[in-house]
N, CA, C and O atoms as CSV, one atom per row, in Angstrom:
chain,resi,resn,atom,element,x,y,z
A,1,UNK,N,N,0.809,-1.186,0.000
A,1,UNK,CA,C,0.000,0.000,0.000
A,1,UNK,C,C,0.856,1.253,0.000
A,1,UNK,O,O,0.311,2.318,-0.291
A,2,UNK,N,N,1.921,1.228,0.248
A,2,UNK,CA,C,2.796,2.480,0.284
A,2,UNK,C,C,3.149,3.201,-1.557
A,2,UNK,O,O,3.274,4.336,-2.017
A,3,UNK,N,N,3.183,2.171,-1.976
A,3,UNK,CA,C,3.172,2.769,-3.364
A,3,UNK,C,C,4.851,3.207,-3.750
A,3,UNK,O,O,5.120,3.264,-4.950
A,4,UNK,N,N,5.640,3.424,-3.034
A,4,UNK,CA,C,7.006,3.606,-3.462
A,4,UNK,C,C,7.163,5.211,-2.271
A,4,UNK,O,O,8.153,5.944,-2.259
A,5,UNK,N,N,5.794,5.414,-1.314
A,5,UNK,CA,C,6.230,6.560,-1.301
A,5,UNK,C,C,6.629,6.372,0.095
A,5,UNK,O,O,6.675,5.174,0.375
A,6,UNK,N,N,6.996,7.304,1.262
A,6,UNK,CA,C,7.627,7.360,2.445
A,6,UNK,C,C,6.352,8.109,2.998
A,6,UNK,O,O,5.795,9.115,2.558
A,7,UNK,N,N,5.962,7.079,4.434
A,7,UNK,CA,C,4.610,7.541,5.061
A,7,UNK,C,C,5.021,8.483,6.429
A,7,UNK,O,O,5.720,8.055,7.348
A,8,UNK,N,N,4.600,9.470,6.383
A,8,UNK,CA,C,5.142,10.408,7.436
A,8,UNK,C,C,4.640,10.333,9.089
A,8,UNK,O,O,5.375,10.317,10.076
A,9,UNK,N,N,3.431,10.300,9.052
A,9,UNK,CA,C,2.217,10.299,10.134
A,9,UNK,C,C,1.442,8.862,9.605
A,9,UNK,O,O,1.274,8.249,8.551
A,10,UNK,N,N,1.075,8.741,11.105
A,10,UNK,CA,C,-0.206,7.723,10.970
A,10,UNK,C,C,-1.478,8.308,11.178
A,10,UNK,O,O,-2.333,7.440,11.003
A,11,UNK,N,N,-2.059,9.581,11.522
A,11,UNK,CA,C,-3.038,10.093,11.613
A,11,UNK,C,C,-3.588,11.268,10.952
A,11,UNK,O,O,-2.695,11.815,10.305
A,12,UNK,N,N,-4.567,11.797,10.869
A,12,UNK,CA,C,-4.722,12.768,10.473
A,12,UNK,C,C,-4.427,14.694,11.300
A,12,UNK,O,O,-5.260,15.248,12.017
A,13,UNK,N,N,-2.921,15.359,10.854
A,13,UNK,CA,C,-3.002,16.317,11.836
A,13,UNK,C,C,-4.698,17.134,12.244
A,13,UNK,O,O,-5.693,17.144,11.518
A,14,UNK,N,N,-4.568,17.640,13.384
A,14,UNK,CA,C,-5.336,18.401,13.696
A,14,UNK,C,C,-4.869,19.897,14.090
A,14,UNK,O,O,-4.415,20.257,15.177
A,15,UNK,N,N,-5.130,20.802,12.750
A,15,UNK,CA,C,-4.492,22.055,13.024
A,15,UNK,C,C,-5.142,23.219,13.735
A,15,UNK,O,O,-6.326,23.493,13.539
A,16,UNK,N,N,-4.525,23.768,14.394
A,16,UNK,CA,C,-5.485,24.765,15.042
A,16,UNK,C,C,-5.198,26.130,13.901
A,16,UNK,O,O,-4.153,26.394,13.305
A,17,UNK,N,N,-6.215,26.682,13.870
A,17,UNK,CA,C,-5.961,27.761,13.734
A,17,UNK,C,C,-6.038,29.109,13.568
A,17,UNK,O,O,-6.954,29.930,13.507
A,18,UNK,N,N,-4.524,29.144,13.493
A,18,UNK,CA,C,-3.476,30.382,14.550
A,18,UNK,C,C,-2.450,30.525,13.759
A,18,UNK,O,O,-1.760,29.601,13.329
A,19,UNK,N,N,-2.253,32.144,13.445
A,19,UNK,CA,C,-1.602,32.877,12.979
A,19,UNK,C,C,-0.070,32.879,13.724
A,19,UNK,O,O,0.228,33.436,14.781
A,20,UNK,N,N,0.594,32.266,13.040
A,20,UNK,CA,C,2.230,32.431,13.549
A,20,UNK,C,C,2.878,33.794,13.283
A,20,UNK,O,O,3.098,34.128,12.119
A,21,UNK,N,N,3.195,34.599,14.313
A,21,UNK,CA,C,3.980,35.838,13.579
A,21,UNK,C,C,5.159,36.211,14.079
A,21,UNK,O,O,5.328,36.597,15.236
A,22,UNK,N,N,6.161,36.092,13.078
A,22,UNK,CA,C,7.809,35.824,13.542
A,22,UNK,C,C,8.076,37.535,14.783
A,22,UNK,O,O,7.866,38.709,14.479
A,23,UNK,N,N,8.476,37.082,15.836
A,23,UNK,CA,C,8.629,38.150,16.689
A,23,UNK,C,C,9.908,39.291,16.167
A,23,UNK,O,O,11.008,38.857,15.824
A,24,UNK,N,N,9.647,40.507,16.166
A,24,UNK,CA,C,11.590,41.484,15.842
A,24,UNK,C,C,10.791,41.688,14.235
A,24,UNK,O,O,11.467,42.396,13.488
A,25,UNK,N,N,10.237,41.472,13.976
A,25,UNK,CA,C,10.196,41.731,12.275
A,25,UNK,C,C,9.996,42.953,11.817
A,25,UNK,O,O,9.313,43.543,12.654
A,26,UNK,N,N,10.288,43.773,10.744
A,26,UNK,CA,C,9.366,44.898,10.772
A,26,UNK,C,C,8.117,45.361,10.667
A,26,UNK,O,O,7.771,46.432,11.165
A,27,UNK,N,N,7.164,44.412,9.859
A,27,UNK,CA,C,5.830,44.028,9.819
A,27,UNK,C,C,5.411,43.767,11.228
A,27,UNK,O,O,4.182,43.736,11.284
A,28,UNK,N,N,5.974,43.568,12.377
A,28,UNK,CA,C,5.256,42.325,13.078
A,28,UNK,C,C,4.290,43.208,14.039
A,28,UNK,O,O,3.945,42.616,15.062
A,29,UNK,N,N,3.813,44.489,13.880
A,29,UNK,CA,C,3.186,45.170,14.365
A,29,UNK,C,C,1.992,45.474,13.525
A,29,UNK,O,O,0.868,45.469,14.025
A,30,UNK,N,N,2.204,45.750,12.218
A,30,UNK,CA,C,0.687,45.303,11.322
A,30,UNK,C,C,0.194,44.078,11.246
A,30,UNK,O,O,-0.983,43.729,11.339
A,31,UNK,N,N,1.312,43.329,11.042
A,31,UNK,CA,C,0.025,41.595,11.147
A,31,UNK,C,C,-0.474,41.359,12.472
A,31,UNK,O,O,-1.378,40.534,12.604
A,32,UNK,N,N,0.121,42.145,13.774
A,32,UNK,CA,C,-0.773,41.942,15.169
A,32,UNK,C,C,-2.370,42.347,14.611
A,32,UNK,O,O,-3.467,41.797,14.512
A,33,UNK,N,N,-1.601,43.973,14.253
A,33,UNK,CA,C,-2.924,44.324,14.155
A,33,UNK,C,C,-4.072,44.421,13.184
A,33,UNK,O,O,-5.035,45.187,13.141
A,34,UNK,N,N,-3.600,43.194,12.246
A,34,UNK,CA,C,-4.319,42.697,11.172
A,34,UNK,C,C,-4.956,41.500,11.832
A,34,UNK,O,O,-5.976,41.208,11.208
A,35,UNK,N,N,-4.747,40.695,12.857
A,35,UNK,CA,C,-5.180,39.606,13.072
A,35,UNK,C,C,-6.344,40.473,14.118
A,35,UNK,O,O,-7.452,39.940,14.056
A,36,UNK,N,N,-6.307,41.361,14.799
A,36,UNK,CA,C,-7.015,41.881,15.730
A,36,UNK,C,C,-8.234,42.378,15.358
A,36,UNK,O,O,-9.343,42.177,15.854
A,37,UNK,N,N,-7.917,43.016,14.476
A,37,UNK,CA,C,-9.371,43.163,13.069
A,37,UNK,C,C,-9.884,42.760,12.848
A,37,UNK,O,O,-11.089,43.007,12.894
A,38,UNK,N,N,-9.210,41.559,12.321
A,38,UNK,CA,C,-10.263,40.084,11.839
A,38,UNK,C,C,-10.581,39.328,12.579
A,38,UNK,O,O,-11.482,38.546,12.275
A,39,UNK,N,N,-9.955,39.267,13.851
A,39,UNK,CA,C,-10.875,38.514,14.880
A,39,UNK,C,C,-9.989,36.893,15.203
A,39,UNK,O,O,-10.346,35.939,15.893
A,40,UNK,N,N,-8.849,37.085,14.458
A,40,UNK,CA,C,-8.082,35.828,14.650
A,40,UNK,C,C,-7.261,35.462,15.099
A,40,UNK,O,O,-6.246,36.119,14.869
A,41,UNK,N,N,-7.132,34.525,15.792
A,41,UNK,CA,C,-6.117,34.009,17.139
A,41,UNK,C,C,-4.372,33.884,16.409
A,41,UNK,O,O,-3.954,33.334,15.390
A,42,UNK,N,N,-3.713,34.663,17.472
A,42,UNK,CA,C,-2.486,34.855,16.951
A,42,UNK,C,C,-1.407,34.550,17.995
A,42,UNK,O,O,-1.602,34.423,19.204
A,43,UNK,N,N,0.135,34.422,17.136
A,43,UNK,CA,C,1.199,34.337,18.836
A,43,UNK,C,C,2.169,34.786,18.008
A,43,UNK,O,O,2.377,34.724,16.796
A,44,UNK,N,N,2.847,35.369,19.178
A,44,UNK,CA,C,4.081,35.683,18.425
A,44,UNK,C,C,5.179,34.619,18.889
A,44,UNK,O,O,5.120,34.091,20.000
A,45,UNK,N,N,6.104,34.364,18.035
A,45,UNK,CA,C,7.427,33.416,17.806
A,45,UNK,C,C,8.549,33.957,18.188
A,45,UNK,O,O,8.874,34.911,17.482
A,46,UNK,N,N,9.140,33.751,18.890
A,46,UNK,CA,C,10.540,34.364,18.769
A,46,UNK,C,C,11.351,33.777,17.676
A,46,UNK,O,O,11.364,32.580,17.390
A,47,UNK,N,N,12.170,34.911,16.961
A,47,UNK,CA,C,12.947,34.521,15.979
A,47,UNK,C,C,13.276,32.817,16.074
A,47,UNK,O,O,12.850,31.813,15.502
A,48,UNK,N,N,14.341,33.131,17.197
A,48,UNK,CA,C,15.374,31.201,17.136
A,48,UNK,C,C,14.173,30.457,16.859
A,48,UNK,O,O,14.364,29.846,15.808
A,49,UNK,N,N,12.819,30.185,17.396
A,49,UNK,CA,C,12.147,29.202,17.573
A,49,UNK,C,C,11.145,28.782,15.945
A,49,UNK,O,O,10.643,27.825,15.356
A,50,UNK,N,N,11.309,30.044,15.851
A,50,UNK,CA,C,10.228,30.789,14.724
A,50,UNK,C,C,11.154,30.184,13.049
A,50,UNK,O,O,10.661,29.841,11.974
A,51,UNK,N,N,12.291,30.252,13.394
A,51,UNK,CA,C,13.186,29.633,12.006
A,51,UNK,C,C,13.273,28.152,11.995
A,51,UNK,O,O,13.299,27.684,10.856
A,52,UNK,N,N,13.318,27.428,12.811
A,52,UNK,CA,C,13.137,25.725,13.178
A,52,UNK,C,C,12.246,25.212,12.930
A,52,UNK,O,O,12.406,24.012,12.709
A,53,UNK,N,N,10.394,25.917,12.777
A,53,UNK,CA,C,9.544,25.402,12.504
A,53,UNK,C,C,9.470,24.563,11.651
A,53,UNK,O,O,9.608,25.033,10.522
A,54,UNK,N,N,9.282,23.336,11.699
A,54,UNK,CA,C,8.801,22.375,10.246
A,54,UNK,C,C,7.790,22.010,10.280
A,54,UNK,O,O,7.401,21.034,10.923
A,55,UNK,N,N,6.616,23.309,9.020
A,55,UNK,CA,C,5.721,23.007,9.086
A,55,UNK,C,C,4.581,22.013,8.106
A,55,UNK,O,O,4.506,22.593,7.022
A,56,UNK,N,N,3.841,20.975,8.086
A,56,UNK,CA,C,3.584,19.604,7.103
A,56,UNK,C,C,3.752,18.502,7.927
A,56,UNK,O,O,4.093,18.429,9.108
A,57,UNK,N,N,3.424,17.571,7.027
A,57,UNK,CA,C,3.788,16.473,7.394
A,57,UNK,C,C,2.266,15.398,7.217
A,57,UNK,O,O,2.094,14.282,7.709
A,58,UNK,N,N,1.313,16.207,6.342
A,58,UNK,CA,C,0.152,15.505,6.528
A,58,UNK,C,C,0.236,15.293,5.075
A,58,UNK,O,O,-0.894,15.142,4.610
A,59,UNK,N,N,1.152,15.228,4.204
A,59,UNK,CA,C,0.466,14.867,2.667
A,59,UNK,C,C,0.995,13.311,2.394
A,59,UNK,O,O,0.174,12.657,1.751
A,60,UNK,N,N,1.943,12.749,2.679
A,60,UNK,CA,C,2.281,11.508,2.929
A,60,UNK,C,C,1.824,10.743,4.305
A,60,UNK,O,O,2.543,10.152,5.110
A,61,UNK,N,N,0.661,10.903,4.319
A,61,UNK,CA,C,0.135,10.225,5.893
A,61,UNK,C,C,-0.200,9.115,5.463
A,61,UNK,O,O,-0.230,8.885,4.254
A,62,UNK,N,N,-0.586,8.022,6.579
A,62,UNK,CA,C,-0.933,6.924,6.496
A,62,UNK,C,C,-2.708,6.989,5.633
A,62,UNK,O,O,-3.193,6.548,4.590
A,63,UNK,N,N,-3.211,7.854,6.880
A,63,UNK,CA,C,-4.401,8.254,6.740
A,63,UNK,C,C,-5.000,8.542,5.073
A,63,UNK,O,O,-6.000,8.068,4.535
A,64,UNK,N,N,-4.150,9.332,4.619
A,64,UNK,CA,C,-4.523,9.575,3.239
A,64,UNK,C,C,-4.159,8.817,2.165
A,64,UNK,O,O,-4.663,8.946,1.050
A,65,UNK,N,N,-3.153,7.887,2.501
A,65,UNK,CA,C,-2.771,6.683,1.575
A,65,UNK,C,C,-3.938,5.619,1.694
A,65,UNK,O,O,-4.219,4.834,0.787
A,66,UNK,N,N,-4.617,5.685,2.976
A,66,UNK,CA,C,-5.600,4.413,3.045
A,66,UNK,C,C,-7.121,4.968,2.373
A,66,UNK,O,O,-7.902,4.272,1.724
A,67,UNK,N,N,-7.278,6.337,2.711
A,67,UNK,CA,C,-8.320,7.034,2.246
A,67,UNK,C,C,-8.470,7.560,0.729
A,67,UNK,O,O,-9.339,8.326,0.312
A,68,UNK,N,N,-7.213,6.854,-0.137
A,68,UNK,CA,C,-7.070,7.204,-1.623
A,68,UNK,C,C,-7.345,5.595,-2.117
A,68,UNK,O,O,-8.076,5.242,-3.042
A,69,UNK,N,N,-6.592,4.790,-1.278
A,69,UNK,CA,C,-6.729,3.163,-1.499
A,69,UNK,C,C,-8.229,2.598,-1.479
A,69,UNK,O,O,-8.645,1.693,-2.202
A,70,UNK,N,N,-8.931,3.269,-0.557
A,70,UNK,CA,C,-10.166,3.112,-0.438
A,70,UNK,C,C,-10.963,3.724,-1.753
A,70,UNK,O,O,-11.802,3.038,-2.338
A,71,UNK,N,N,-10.636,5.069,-2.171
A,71,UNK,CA,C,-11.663,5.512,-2.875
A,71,UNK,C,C,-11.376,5.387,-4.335
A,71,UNK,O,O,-11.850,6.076,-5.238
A,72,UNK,N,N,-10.259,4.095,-4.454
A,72,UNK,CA,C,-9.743,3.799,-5.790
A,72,UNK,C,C,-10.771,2.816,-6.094
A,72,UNK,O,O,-11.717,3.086,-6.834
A,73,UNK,N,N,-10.586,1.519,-5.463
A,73,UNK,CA,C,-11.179,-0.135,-5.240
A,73,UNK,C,C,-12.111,0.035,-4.894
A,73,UNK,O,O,-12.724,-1.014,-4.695
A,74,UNK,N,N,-12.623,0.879,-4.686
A,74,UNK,CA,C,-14.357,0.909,-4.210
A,74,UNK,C,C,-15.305,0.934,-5.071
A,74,UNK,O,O,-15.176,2.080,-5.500
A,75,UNK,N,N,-16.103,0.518,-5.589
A,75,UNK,CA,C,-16.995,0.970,-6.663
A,75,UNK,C,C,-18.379,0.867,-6.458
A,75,UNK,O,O,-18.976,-0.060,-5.910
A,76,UNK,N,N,-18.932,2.098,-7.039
A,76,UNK,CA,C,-20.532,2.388,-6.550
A,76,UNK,C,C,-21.295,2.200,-7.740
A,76,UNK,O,O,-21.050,2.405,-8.929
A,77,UNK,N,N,-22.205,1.791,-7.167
A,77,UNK,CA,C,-23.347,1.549,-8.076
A,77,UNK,C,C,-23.767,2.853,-9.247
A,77,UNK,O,O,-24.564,3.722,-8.892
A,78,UNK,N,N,-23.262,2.873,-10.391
A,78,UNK,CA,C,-22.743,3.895,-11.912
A,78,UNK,C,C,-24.130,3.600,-12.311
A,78,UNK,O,O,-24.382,4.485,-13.128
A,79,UNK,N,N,-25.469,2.635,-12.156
A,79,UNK,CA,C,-26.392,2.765,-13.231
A,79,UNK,C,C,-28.057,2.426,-12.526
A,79,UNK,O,O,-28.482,1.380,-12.036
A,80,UNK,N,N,-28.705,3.701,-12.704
A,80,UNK,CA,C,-29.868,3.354,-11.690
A,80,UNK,C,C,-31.009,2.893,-13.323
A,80,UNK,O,O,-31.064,3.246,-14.501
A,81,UNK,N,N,-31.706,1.974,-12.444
A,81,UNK,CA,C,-32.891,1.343,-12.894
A,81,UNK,C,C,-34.330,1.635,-12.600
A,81,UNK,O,O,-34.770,1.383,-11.478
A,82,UNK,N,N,-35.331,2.310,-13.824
A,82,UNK,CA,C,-37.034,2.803,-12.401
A,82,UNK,C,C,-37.663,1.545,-13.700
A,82,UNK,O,O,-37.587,1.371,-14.917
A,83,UNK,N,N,-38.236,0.945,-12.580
A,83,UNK,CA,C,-39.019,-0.189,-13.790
A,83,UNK,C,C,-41.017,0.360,-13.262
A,83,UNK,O,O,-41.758,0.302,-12.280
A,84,UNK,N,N,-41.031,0.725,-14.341
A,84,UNK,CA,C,-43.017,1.402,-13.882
A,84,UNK,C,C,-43.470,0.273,-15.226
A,84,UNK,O,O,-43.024,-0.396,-16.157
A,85,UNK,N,N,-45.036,0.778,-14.291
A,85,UNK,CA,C,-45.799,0.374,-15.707
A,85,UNK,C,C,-47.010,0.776,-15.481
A,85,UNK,O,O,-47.607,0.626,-14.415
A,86,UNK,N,N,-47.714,1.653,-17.117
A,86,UNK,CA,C,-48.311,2.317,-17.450
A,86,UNK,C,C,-49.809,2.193,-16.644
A,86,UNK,O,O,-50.471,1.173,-16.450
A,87,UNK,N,N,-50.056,3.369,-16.308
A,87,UNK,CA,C,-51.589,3.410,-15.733
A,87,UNK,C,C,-52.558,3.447,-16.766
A,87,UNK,O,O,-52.646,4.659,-16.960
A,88,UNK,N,N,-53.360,2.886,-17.572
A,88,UNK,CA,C,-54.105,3.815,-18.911
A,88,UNK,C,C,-55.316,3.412,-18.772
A,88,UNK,O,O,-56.025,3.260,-19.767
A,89,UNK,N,N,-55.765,3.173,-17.543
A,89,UNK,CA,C,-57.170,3.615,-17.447
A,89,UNK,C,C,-57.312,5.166,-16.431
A,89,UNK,O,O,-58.172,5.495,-15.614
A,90,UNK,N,N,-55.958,5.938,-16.957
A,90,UNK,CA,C,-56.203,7.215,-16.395
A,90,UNK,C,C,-56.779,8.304,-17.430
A,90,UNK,O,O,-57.028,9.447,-17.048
């Protein structure tokens, strides 16, 4: 089932979200107050921590290799049938 590819996760992430905003930046005072506007949950990063981020890791998941495997081999019913028959004493 792997297909040749390298499976990263076994689950599906669950992302929150939240606006990352690198702390020291020169922007980093309009995107505060761009997120404050819009109403959306934000943090600031400090630089060191903020450059290490590795962010992914959900496109080679287990989860989505089984959920593509599934919706390959699966097959649905492609042809509907209405069998009537005529009323003609209407």
């Amino acid at each position: 089932m792997n297909n040749g590819k390298n499976t990263n996760c076994i689950f599906e992430n669950v992302i929150p979200d939240i606006f990352l905003i690198k702390n020291g930046q020169i922007d980093t005072a309009d995107k505060r107050e761009y997120c404050k506007n819009k109403g959306q949950k934000y943090i600031l990063i400090p630089p060191e921590i903020y450059d290490n981020l590795d962010i992914g890791g959900i496109y080679n998941s287990a989860y989505q290799d089984i959920r593509q495997t599934i919706h390959q081999f699966t097959s649905y019913n492609e042809t509907i049938t209405i069998q009537t028959l005529p009323l003609y004493f209407l």
